[in-house]
C-alpha positions as CSV (number, residue, x, y, z in Angstrom):
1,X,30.6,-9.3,-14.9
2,X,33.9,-9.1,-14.4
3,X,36.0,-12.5,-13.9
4,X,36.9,-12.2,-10.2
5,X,33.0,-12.1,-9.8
6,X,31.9,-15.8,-9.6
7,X,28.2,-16.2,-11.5
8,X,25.9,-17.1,-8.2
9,X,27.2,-13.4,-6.1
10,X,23.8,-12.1,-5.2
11,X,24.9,-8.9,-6.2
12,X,24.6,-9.7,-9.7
13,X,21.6,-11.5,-9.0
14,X,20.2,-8.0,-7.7
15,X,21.5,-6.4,-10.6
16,X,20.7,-2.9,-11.3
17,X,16.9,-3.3,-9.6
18,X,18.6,-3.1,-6.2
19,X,16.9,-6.3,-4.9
20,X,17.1,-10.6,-5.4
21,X,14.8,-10.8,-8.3
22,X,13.9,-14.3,-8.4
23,X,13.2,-14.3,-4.5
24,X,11.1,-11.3,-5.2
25,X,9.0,-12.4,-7.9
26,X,8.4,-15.6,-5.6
27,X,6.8,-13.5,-2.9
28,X,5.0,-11.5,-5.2
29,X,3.4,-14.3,-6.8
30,X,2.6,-16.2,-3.3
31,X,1.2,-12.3,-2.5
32,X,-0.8,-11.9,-5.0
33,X,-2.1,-15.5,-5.2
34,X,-3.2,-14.9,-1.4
35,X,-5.2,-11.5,-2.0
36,X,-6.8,-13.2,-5.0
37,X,-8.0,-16.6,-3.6
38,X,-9.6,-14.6,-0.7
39,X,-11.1,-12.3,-2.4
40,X,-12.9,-14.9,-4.9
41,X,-13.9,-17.0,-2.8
42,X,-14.6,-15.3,0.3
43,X,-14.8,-12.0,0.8
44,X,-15.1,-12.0,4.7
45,X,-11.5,-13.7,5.0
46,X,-10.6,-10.8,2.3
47,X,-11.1,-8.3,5.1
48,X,-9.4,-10.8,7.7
49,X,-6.3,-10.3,5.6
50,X,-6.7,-6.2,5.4
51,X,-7.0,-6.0,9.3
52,X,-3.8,-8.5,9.2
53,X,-2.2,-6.6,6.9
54,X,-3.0,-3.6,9.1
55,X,-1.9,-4.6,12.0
56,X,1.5,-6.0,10.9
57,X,2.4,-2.5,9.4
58,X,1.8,-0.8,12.7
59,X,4.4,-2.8,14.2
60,X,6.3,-1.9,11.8
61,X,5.8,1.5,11.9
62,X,6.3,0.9,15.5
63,X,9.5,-1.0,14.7
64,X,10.9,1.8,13.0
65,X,10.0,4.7,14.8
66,X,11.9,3.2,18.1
67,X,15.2,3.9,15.9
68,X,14.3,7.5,16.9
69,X,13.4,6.9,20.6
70,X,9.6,7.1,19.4
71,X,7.3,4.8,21.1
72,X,4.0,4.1,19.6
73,X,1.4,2.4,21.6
74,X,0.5,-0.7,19.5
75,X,-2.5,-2.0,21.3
76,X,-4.9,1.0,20.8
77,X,-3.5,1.5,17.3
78,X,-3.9,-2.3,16.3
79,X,-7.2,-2.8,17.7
80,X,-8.5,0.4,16.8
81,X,-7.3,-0.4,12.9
82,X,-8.9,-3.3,13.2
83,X,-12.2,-2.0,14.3
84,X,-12.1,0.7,11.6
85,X,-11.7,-1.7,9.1
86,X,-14.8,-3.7,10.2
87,X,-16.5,-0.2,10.4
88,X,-16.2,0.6,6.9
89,X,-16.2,-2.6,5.2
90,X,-20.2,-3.0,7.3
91,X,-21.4,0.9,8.2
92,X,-19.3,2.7,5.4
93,X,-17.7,6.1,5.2
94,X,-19.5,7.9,8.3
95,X,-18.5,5.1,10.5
96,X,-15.2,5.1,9.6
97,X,-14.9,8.7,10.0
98,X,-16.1,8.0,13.6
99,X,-14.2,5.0,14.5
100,X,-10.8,6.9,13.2
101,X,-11.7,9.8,15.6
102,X,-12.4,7.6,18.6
103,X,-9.5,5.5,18.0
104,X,-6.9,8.8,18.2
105,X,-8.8,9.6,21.1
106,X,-8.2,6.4,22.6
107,X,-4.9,6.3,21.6
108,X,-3.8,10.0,23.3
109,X,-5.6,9.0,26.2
110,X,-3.7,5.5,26.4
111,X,-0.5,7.6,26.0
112,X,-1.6,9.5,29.6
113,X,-0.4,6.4,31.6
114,X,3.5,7.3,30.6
115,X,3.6,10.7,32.0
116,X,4.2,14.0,30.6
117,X,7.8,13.3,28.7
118,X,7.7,12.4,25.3
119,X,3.7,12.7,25.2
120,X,3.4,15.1,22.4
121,X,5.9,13.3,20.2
122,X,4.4,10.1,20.8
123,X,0.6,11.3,20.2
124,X,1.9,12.9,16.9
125,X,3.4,9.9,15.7
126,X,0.4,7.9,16.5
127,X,-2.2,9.9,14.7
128,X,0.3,9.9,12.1
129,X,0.5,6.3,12.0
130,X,-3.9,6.2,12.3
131,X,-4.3,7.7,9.5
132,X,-1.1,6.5,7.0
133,X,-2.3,2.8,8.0
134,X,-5.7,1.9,9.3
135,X,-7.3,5.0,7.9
136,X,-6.1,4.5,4.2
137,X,-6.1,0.7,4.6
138,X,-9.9,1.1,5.4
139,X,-10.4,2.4,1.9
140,X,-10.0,-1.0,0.8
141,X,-13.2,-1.8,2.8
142,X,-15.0,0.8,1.3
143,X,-14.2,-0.4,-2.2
144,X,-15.3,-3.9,-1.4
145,X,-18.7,-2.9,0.2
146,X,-19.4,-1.4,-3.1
147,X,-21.0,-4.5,-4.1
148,X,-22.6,-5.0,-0.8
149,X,-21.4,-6.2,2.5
150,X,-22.2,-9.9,1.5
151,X,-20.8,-12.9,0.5
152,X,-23.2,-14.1,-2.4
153,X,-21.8,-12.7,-5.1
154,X,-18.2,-13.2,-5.9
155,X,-18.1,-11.2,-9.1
156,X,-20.1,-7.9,-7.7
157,X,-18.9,-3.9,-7.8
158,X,-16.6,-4.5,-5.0
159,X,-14.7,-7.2,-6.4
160,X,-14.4,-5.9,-9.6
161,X,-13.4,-2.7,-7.9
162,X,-10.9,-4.0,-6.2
163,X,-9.3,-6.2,-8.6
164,X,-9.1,-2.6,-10.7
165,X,-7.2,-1.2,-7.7
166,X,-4.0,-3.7,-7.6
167,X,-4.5,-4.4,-10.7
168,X,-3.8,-0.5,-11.7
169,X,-1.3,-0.1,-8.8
170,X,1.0,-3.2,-9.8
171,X,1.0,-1.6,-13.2
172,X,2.5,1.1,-11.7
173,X,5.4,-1.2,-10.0
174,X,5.9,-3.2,-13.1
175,X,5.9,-0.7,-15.6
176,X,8.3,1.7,-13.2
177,X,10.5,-1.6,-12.4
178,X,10.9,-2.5,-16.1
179,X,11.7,0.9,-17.8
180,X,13.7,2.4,-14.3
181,X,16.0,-0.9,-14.9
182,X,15.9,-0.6,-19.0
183,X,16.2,2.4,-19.5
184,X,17.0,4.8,-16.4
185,X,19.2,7.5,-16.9
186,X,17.7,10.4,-15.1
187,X,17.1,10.1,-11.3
188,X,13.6,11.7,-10.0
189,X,14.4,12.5,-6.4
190,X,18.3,11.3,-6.0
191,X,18.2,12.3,-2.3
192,X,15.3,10.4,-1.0
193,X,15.1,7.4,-3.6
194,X,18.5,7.0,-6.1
195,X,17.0,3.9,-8.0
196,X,13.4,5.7,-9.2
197,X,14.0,7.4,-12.4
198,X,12.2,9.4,-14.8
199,X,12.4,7.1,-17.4
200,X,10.5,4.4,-14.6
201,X,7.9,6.9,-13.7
202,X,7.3,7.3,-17.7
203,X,7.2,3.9,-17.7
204,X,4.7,3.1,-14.8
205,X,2.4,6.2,-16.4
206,X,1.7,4.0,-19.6
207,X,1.5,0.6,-17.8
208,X,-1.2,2.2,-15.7
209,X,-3.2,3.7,-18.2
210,X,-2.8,0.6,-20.5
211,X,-4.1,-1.7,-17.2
212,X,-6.6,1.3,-16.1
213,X,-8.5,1.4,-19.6
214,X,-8.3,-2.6,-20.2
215,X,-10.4,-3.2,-16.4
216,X,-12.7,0.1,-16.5
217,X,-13.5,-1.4,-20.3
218,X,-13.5,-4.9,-19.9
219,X,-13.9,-5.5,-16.1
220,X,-16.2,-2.5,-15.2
221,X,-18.1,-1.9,-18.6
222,X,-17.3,1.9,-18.0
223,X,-16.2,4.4,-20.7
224,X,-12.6,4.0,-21.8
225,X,-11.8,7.6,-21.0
226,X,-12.7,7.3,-17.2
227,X,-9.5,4.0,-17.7
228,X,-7.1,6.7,-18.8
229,X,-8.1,9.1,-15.6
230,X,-7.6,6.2,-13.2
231,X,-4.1,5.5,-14.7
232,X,-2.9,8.9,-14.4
233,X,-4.0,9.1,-10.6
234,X,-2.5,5.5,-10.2
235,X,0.7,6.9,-11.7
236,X,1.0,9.7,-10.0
237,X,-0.3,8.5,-6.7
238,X,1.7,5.0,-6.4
239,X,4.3,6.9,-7.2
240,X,4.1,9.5,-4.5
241,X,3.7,7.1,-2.1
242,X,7.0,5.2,-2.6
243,X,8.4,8.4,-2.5
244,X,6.9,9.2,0.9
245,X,7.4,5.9,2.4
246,X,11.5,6.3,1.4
247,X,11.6,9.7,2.7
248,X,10.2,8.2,6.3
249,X,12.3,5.3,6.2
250,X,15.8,7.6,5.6
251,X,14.4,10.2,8.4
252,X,14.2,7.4,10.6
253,X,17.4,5.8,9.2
254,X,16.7,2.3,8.7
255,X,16.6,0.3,5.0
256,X,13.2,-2.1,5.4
257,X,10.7,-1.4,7.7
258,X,11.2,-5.3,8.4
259,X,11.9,-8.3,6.8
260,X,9.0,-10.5,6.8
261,X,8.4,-10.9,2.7
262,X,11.4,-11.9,1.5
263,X,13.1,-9.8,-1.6
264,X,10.8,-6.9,-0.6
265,X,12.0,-6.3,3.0
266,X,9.2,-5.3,4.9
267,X,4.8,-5.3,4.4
268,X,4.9,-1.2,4.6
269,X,7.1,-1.5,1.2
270,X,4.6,-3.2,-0.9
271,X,1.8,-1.1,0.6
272,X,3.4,2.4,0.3
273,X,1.7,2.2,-3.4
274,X,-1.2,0.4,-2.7
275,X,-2.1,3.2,1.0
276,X,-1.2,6.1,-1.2
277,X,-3.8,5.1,-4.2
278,X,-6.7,3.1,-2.6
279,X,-8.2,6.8,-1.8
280,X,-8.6,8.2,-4.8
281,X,-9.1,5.3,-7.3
282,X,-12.3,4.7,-4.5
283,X,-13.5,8.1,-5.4
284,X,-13.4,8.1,-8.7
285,X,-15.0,5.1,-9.3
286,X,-17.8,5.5,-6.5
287,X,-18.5,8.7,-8.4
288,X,-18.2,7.9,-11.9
289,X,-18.2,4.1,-12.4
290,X,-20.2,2.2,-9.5
């Protein structure tokens, strides 16, 4: 700090992370506190706050596609999110296969009622945002109906399974955060994301296989080696995700999808990571641990 900077700037507050830490932290714990106390007690409101959480990143995704003259229809995409995730959390895969295909159905046909200009960009972007949101999202449903579509036992497959999944995927955040700020020298993709280095993704790869082992182990009762595979895909996959989610935010030229968590900017941020590896950590475990 140099002495023409006085102590409380809130650039030095962001520091080299890029973002007002303490503020941050804050609405990562209030986050995290929210998904938790749902999902213990009641996993029915735990699905309310998934088709929330839906729905708010599709007007987002809305929000920022209008900086490019896009214009997604939000009523057919909300609902229809909403109705997918109910589909897979009570009927499973095969009804959310059919539930996503009606919904883009729905959704082109709703487009009809504007005319002919701009149809084909605005059905594209639509599906797009069906399957990046609601479709992904509904993976969380899946996971919970692991255990059942019930509410009688708190600590069943599904829970466990999903406490694996953030668990795993904040790892990935934490570890990349930590080591990227400590230690990053090297950038990964300077272009689309300057602040991700190789040194973070290093670190996220052995926070997530540390956390991946400890929950398949300890949570799951599953061999240790199956831990190490769900760390790697976490790693990888949270990763690729943040990267995706940057590259759609500078094509459409904004810097937060919103601004409704504070220190994080908007929801689609924090669920680049979690969309991008809900998929795969379900399959894994579906197959191999549940």
């Amino acid at each position: 700090m140099t002495q023409d900077t006085p102590a409380h700037d809130p650039a030095e507050r962001r520091g080299r992370a890029g973002r007002d830490v303490p503020v941050s932290i804050a609405s990562a714990i209030v986050l995290i506190a929210l998904v938790l106390v749902t999902l213990l007690l009641w996993k029915t409101l735990f699905m309310v706050v998934v088709a929330a959480a839906v729905t708010v990143a599709v007007w987002e995704l809305h929000r920022g596609f209008a900086a490019k003259q896009i214009d997604l229809p939000e009523q057919p995409l909300m609902a229809g999110g909403v109705v997918m995730v109910v589909a897979a959390y009570y009927w499973g895969a095969p009804a959310l296969v059919t539930a996503t295909a009606v919904t883009a159905l729905v959704t082109m046909l709703w487009l009809l009622r504007r005319g002919v200009p701009g149809y084909v960009q605005n059905a594209t972007a639509s599906v797009f945002t069906l399957v990046y949101v609601p479709f992904l999202g509904s993976f969380v449903a899946l996971m919970l109906s692991e255990g059942g579509a019930t509410d009688f036992d708190r600590y069943d497959a599904g829970v466990k399974g999903i406490l694996t999944f953030v668990a795993v995927t904040a790892a990935s955040d934490i570890g990349g955060f930590v080591a990227g700020v400590l230690f990053g020298r090297h950038p990964m993709a300077p272009v689309v994301s300057p602040k991700k280095s190789w040194e973070g993704f290093a670190g996220s790869t052995v926070f997530c296989v540390a956390v991946g082992i400890a929950m398949i182990v300890w949570v799951l009762d599953a061999d240790w080696w199956i831990g190490v595979c769900l760390g790697l895909i976490a790693a990888v996959m949270a990763t690729l995700g943040d990267l995706c989610e940057s590259v759609i935010k500078r094509d459409l030229g904004i810097k937060d999808m919103s601004r409704v968590i504070p220190g994080h900017g908007g929801l689609m941020d924090r669920l680049d990571s979690l969309l991008a590896t809900i998929a795969p950590i379900w399959l894994l475990l579906h197959y191999l641990v549940f």
